[in-house]
PDB file of N, CA, C and O in Angstrom:
ATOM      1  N   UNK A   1      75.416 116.257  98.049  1.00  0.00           N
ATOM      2  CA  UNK A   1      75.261 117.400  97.187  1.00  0.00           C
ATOM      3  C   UNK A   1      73.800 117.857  97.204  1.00  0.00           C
ATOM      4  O   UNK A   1      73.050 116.990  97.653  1.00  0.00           O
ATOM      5  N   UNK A   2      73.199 118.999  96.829  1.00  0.00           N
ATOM      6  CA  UNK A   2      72.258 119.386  96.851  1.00  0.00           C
ATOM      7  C   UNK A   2      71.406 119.086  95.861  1.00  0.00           C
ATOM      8  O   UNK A   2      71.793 119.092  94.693  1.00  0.00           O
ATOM      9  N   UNK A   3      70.270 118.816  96.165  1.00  0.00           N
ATOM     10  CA  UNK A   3      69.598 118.021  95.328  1.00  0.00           C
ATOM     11  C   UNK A   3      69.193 118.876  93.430  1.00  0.00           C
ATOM     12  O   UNK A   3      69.092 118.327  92.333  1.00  0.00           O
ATOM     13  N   UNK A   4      69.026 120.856  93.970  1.00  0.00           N
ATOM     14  CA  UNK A   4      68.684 121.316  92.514  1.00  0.00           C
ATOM     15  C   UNK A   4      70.156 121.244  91.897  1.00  0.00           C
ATOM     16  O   UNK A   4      70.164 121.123  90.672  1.00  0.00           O
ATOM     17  N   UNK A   5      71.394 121.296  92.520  1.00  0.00           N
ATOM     18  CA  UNK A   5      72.535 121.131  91.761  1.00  0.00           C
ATOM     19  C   UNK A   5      72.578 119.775  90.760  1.00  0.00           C
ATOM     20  O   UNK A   5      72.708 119.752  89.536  1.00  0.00           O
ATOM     21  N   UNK A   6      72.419 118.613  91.736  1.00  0.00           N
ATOM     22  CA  UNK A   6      72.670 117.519  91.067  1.00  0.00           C
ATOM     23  C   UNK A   6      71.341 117.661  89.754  1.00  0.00           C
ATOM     24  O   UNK A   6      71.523 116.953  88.764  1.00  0.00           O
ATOM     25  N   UNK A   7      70.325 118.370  89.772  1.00  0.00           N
ATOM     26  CA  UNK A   7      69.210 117.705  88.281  1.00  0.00           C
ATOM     27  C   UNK A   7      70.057 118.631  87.336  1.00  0.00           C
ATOM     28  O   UNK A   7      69.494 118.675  86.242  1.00  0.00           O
ATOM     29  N   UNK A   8      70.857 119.159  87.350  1.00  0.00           N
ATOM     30  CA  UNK A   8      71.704 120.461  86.549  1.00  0.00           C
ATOM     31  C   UNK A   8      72.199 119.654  85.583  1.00  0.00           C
ATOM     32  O   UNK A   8      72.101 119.714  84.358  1.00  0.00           O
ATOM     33  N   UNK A   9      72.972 118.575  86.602  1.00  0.00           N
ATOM     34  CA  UNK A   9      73.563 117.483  85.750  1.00  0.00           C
ATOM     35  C   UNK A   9      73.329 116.996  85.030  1.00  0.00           C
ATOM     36  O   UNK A   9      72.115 116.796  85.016  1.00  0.00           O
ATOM     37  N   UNK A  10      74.060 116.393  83.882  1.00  0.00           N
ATOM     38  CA  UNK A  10      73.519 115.454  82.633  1.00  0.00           C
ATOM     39  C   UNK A  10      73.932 114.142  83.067  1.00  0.00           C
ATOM     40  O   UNK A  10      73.085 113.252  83.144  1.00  0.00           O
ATOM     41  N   UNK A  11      75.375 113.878  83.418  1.00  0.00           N
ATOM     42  CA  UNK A  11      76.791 112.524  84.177  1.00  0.00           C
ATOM     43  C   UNK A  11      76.559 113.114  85.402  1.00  0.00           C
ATOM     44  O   UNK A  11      76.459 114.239  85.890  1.00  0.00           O
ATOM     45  N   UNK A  12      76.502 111.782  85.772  1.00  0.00           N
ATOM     46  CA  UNK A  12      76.983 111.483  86.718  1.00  0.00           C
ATOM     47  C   UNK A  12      78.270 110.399  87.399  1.00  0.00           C
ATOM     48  O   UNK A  12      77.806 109.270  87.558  1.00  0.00           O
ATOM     49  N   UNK A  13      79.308 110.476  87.696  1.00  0.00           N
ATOM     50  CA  UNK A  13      80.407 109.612  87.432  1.00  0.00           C
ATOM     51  C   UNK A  13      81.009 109.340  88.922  1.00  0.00           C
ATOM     52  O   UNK A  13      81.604 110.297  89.418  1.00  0.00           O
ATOM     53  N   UNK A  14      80.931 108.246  89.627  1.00  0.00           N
ATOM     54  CA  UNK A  14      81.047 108.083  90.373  1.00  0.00           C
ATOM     55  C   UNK A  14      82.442 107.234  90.800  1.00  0.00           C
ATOM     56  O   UNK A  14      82.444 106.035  90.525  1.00  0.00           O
ATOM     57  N   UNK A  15      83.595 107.793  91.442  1.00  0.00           N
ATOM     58  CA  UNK A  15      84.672 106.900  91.949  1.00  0.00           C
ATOM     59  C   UNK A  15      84.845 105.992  92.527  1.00  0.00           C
ATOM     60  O   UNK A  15      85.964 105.616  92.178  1.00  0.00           O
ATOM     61  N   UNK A  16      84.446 105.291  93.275  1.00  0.00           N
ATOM     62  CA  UNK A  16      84.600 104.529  94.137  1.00  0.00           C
ATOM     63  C   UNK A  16      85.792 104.677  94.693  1.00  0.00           C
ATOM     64  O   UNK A  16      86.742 105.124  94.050  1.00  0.00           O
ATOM     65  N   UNK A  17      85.887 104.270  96.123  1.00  0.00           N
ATOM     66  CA  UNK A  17      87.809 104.242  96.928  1.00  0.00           C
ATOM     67  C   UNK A  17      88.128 102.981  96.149  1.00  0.00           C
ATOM     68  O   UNK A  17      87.261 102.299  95.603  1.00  0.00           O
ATOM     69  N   UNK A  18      89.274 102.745  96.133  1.00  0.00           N
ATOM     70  CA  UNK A  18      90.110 101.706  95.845  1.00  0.00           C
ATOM     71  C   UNK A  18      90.025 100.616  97.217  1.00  0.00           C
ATOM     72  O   UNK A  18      89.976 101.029  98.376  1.00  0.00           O
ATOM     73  N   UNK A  19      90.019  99.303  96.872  1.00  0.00           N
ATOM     74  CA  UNK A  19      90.011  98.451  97.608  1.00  0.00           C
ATOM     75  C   UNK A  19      91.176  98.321  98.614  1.00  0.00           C
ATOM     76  O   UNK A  19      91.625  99.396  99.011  1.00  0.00           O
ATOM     77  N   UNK A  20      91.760  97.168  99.110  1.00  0.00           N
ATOM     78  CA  UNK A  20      92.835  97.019 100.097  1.00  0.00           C
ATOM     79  C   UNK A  20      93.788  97.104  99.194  1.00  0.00           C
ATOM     80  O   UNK A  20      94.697  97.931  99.122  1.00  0.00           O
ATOM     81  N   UNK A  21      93.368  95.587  98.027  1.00  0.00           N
ATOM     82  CA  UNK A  21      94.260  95.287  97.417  1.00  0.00           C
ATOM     83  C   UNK A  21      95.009  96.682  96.187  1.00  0.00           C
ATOM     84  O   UNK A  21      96.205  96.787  95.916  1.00  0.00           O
ATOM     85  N   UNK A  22      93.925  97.540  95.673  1.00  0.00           N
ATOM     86  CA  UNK A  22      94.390  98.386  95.237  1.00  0.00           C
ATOM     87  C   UNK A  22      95.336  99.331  95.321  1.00  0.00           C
ATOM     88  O   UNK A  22      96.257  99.694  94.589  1.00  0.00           O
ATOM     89  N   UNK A  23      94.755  99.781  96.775  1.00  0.00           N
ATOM     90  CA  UNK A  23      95.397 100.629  97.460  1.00  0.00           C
ATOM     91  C   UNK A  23      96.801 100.356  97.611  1.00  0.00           C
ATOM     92  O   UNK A  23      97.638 101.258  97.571  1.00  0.00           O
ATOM     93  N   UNK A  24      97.128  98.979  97.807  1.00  0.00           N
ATOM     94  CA  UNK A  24      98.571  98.198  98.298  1.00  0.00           C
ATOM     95  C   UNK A  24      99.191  98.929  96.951  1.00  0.00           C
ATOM     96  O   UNK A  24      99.846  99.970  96.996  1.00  0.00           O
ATOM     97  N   UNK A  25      98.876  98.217  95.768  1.00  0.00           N
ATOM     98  CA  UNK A  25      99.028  98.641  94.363  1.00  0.00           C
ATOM     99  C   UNK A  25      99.298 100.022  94.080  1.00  0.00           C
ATOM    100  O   UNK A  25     100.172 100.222  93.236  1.00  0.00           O
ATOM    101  N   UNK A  26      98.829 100.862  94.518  1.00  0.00           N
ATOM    102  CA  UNK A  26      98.731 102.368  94.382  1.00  0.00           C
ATOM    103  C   UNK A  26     100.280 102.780  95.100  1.00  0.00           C
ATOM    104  O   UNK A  26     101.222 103.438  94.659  1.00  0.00           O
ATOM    105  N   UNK A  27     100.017 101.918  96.681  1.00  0.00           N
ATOM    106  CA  UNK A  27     101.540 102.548  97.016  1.00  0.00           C
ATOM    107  C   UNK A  27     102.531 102.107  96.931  1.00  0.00           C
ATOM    108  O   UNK A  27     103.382 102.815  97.472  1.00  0.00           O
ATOM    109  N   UNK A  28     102.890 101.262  96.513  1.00  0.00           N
ATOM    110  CA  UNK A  28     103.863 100.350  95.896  1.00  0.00           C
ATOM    111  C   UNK A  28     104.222 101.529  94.143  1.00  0.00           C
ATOM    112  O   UNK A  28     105.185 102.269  93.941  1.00  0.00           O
ATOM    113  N   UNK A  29     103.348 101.318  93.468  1.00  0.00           N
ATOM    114  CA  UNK A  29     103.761 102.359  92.334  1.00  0.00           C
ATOM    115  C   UNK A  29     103.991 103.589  92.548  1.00  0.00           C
ATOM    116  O   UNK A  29     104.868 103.916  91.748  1.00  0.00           O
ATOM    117  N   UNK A  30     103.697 104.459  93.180  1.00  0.00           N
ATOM    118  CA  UNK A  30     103.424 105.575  93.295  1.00  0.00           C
ATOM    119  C   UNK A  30     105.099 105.941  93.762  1.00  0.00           C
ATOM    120  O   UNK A  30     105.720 106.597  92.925  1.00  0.00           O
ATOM    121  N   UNK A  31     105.708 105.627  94.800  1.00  0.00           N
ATOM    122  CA  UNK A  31     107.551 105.963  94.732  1.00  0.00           C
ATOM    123  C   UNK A  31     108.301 105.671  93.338  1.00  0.00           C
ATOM    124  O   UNK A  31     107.827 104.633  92.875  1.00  0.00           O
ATOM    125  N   UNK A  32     108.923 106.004  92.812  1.00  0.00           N
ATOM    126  CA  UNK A  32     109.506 106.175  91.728  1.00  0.00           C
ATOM    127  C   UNK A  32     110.491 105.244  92.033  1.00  0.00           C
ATOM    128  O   UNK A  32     110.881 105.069  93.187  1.00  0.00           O
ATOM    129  N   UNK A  33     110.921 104.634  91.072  1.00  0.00           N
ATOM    130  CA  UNK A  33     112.014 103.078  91.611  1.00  0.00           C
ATOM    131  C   UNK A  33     113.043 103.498  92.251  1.00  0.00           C
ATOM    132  O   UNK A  33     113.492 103.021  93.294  1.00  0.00           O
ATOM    133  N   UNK A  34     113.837 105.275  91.066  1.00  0.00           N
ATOM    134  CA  UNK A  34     114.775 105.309  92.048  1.00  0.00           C
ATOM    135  C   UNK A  34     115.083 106.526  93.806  1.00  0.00           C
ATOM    136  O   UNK A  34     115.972 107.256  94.244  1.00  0.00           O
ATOM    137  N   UNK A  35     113.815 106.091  94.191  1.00  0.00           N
ATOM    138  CA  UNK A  35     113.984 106.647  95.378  1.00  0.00           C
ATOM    139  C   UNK A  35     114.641 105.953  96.559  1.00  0.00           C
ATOM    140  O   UNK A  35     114.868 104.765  96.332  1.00  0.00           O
ATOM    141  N   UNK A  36     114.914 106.277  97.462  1.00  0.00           N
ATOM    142  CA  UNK A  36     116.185 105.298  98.381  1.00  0.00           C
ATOM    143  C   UNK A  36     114.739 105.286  99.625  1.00  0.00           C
ATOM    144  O   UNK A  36     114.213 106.241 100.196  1.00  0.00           O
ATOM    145  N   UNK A  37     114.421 103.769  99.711  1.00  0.00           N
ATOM    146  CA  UNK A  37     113.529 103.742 100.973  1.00  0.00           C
ATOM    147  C   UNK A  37     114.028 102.588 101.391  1.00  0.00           C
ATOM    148  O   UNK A  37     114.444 101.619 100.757  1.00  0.00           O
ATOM    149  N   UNK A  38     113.908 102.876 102.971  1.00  0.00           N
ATOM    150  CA  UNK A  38     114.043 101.921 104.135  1.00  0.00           C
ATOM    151  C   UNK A  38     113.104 100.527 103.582  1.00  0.00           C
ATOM    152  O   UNK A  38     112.202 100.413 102.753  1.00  0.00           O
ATOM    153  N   UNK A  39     113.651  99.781 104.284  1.00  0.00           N
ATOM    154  CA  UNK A  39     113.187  97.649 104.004  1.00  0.00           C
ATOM    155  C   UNK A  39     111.818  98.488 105.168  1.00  0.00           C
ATOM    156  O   UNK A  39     110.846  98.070 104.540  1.00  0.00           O
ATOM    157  N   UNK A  40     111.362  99.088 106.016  1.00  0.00           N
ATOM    158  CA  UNK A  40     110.454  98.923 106.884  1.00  0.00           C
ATOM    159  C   UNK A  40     109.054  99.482 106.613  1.00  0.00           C
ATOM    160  O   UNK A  40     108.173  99.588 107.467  1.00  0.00           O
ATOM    161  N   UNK A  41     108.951  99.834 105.297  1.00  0.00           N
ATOM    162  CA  UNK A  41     107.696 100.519 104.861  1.00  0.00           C
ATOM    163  C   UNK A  41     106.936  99.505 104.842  1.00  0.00           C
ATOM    164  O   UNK A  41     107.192  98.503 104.173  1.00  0.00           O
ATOM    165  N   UNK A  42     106.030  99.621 105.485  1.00  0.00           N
ATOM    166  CA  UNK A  42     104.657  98.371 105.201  1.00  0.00           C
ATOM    167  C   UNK A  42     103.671  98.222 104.292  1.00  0.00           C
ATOM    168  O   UNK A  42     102.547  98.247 104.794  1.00  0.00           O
ATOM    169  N   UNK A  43     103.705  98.106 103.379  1.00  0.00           N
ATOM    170  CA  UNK A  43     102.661  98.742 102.183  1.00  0.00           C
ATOM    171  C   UNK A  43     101.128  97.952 102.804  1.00  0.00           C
ATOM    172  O   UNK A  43     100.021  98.457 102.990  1.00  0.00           O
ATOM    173  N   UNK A  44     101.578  96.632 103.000  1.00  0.00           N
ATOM    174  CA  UNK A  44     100.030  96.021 103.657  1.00  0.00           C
ATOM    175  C   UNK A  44      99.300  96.614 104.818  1.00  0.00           C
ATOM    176  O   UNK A  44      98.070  96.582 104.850  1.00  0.00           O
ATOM    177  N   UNK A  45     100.174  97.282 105.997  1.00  0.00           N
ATOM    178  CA  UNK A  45      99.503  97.657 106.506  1.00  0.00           C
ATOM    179  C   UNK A  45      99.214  99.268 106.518  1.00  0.00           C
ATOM    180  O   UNK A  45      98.511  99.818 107.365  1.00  0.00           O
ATOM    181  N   UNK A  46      99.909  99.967 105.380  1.00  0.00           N
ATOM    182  CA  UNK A  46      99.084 101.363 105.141  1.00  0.00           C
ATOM    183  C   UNK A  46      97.875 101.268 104.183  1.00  0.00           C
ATOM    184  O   UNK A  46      96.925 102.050 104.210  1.00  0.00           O
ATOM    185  N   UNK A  47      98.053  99.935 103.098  1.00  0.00           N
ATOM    186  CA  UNK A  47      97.006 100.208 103.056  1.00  0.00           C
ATOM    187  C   UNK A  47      95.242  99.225 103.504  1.00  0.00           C
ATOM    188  O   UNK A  47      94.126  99.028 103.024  1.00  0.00           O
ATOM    189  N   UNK A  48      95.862  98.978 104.413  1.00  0.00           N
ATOM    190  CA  UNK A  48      94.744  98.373 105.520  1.00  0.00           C
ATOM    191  C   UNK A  48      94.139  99.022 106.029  1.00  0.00           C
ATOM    192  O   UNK A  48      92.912  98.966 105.959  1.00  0.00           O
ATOM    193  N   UNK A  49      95.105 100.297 107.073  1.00  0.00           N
ATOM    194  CA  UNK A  49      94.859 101.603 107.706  1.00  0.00           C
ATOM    195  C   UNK A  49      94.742 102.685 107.148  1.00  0.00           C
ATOM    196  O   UNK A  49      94.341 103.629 107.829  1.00  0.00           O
ATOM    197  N   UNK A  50      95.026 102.868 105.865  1.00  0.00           N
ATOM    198  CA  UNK A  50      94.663 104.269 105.160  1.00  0.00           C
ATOM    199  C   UNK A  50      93.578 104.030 104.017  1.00  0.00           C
ATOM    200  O   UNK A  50      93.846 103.776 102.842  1.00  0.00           O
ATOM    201  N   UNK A  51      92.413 104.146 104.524  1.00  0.00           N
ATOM    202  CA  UNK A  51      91.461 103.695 103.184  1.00  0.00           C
ATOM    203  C   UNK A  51      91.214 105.197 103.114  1.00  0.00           C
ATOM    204  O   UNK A  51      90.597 105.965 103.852  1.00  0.00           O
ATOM    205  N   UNK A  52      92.081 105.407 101.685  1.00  0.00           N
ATOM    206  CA  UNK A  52      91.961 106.403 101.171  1.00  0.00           C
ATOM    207  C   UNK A  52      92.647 106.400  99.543  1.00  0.00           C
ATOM    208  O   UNK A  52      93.285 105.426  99.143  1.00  0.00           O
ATOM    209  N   UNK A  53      92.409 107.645  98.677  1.00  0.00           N
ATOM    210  CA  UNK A  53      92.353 107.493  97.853  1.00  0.00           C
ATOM    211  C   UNK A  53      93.477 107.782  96.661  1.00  0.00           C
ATOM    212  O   UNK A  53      94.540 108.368  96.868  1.00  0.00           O
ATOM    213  N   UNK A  54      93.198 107.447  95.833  1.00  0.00           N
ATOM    214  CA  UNK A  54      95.039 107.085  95.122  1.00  0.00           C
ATOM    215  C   UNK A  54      95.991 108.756  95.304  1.00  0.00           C
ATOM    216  O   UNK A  54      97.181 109.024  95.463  1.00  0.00           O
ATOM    217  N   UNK A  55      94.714 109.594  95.175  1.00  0.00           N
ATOM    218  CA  UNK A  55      95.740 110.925  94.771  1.00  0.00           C
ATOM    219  C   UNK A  55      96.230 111.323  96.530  1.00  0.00           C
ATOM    220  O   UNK A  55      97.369 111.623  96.887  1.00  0.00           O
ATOM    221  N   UNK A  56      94.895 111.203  97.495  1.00  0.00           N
ATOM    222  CA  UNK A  56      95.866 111.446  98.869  1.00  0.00           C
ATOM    223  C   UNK A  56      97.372 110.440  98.999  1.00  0.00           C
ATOM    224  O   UNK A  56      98.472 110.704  99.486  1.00  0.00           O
ATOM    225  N   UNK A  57      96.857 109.259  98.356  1.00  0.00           N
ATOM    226  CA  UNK A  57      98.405 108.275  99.196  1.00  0.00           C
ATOM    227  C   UNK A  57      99.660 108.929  97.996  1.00  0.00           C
ATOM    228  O   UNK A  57     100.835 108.855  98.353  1.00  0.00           O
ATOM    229  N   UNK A  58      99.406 109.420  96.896  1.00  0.00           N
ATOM    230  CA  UNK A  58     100.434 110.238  96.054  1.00  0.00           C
ATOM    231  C   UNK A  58     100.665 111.480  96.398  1.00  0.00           C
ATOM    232  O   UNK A  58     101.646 111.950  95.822  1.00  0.00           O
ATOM    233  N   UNK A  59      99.983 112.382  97.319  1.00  0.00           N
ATOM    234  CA  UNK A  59     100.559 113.738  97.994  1.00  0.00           C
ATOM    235  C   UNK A  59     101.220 113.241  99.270  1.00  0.00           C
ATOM    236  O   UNK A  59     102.175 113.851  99.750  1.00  0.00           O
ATOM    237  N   UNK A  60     100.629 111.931  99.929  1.00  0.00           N
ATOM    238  CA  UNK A  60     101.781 111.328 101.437  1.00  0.00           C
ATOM    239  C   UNK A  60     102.772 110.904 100.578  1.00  0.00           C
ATOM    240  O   UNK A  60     103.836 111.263 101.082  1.00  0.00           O
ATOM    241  N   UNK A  61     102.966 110.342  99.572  1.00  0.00           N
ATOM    242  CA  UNK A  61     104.423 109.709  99.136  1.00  0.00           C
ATOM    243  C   UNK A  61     105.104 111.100  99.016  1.00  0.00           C
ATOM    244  O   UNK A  61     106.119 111.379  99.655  1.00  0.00           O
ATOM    245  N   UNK A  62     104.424 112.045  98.071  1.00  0.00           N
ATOM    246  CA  UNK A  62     105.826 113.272  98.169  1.00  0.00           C
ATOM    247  C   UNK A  62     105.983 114.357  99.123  1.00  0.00           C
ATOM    248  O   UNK A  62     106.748 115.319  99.064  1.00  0.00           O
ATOM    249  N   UNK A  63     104.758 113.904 100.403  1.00  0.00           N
ATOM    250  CA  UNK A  63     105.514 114.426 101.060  1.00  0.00           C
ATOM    251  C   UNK A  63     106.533 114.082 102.372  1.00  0.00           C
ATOM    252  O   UNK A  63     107.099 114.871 103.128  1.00  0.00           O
ATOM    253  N   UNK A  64     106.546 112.889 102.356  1.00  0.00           N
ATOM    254  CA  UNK A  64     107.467 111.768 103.001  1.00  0.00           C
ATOM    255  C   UNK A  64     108.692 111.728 102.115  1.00  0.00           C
ATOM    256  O   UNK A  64     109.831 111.480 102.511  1.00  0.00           O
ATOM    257  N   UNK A  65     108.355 111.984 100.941  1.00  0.00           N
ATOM    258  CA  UNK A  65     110.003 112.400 100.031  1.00  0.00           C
ATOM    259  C   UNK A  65     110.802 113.441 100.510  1.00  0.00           C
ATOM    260  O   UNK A  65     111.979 113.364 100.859  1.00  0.00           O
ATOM    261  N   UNK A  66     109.860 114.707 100.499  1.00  0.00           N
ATOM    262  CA  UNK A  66     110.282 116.253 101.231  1.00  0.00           C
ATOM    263  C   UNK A  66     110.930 115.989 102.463  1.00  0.00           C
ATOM    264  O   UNK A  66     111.996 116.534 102.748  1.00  0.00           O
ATOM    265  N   UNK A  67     110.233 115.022 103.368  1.00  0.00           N
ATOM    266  CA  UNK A  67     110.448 114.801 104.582  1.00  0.00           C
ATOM    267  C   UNK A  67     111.780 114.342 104.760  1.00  0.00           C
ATOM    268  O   UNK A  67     112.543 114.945 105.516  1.00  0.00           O
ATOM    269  N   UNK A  68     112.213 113.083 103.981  1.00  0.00           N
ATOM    270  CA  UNK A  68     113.550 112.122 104.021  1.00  0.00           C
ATOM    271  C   UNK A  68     114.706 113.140 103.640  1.00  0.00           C
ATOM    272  O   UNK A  68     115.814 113.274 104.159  1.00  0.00           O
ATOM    273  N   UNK A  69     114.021 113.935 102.395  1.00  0.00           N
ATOM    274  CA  UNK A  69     114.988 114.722 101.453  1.00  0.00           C
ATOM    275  C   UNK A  69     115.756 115.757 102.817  1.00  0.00           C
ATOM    276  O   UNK A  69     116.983 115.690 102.741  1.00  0.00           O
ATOM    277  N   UNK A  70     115.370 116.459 103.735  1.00  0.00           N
ATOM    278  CA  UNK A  70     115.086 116.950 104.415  1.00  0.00           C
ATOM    279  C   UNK A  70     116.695 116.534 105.545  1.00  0.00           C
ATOM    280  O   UNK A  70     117.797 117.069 105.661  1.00  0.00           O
ATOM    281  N   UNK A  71     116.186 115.617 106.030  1.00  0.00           N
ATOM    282  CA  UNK A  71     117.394 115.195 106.467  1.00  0.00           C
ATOM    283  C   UNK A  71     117.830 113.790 105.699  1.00  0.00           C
ATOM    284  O   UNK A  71     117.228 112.734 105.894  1.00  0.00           O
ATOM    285  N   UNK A  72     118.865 113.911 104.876  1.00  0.00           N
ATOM    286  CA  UNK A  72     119.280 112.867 104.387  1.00  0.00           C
ATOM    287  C   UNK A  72     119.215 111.469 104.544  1.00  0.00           C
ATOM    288  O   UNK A  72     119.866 111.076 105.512  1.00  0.00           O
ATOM    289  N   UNK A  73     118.576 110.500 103.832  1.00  0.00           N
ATOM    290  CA  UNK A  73     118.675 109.584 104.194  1.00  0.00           C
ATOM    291  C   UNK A  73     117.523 109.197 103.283  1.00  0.00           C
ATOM    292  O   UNK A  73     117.200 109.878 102.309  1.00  0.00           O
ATOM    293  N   UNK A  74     116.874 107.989 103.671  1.00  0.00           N
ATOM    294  CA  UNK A  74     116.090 106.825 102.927  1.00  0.00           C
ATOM    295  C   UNK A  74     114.457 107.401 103.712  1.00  0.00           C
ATOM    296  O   UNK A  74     114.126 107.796 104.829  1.00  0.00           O
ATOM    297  N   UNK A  75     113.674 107.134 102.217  1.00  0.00           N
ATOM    298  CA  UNK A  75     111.946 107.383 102.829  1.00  0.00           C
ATOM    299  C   UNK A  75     111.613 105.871 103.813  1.00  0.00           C
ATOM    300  O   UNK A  75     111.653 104.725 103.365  1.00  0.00           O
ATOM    301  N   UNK A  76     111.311 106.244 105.135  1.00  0.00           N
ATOM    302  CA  UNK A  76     111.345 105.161 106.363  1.00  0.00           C
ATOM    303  C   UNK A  76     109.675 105.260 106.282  1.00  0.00           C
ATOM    304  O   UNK A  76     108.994 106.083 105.670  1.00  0.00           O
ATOM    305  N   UNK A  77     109.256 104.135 107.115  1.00  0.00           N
ATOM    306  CA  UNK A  77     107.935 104.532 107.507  1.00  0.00           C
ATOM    307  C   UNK A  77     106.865 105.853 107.968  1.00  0.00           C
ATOM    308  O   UNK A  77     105.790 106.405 107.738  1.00  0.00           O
ATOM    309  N   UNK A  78     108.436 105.855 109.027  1.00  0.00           N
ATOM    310  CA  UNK A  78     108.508 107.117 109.959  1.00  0.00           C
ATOM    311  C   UNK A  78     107.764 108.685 109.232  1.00  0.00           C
ATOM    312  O   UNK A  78     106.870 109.416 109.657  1.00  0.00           O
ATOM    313  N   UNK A  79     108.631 108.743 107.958  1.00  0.00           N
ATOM    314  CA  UNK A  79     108.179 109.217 107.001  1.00  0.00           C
ATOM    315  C   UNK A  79     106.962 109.770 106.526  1.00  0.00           C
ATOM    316  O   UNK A  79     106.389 110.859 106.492  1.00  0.00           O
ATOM    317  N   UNK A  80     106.722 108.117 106.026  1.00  0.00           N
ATOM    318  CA  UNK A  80     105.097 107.976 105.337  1.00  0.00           C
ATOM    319  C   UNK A  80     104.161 108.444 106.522  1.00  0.00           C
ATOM    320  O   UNK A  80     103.266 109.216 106.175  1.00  0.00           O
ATOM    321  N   UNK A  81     104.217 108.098 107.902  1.00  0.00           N
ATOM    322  CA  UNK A  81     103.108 108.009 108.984  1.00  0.00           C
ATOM    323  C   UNK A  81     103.409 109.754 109.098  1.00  0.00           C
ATOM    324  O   UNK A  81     102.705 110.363 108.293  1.00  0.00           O
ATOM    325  N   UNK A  82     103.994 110.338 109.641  1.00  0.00           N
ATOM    326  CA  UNK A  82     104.143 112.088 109.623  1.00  0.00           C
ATOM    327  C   UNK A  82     103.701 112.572 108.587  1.00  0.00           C
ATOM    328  O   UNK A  82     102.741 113.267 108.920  1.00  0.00           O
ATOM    329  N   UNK A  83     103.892 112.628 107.112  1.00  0.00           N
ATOM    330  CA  UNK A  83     103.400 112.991 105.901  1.00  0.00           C
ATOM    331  C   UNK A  83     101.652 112.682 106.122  1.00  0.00           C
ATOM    332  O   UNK A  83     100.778 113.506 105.852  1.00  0.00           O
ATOM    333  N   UNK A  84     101.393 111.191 106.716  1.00  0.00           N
ATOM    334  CA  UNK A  84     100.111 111.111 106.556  1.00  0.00           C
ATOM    335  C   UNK A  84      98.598 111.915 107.120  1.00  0.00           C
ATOM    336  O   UNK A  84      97.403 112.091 106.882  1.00  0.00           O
ATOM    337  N   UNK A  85     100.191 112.338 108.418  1.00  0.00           N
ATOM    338  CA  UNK A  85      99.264 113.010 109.571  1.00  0.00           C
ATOM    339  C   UNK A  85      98.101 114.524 108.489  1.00  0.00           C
ATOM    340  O   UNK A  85      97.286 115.223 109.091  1.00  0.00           O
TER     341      UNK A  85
END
C-alpha cells in the first residue's frame, strides 16, 4: 500500500492466511452437511495445495456446487479442482 495512504490510518488489522491445518478446517465446514459429495475429495491435500484464504476456498465450494448441480450428481474432486481453476 502506499505509504501517505497507510499514515491516514488510525488500525491497522492484519489477517494472516490460515495455516494447513486451518485451511483443512475451513474446507471440511464450509459444504453444508446436506450436500451429496463423492468419498474422493481430499481435504488434506487441497489444503496443502491451495494456500489460500477461507472466503476464496468458500466461493470454490459454491462453485463446485453450481458445477455438480449442473449435471446431476455428487460434488467430486473433479469439481472442487475446475471451480478452483
Amino acid at each position: 500500500m502506499d505509504d501517505a495512504f497507510l499514515r491516514r490510518l488510525h488500525f491497522i488489522v492484519e489477517f494472516p492466511f490460515p495455516n494447513n491445518t486451518q485451511r483443512r478446517r475451513i474446507w471440511k465446514q464450509t459444504f453444508p452437511r446436506q450436500t451429496p459429495m463423492s468419498e474422493d475429495i481430499d481435504f488434506e491435500f487441497l489444503s496443502r495445495r491451495l494456500k489460500i484464504t477461507g472466503g476464496n476456498i468458500k466461493n470454490i465450494v459454491l462453485n463446485a456446487a453450481f458445477l455438480a448441480a449442473a449435471n446431476p450428481g455428487k460434488v467430486s474432486m473433479k469439481h472442487v479442482i475446475i471451480a478452483a481453476k
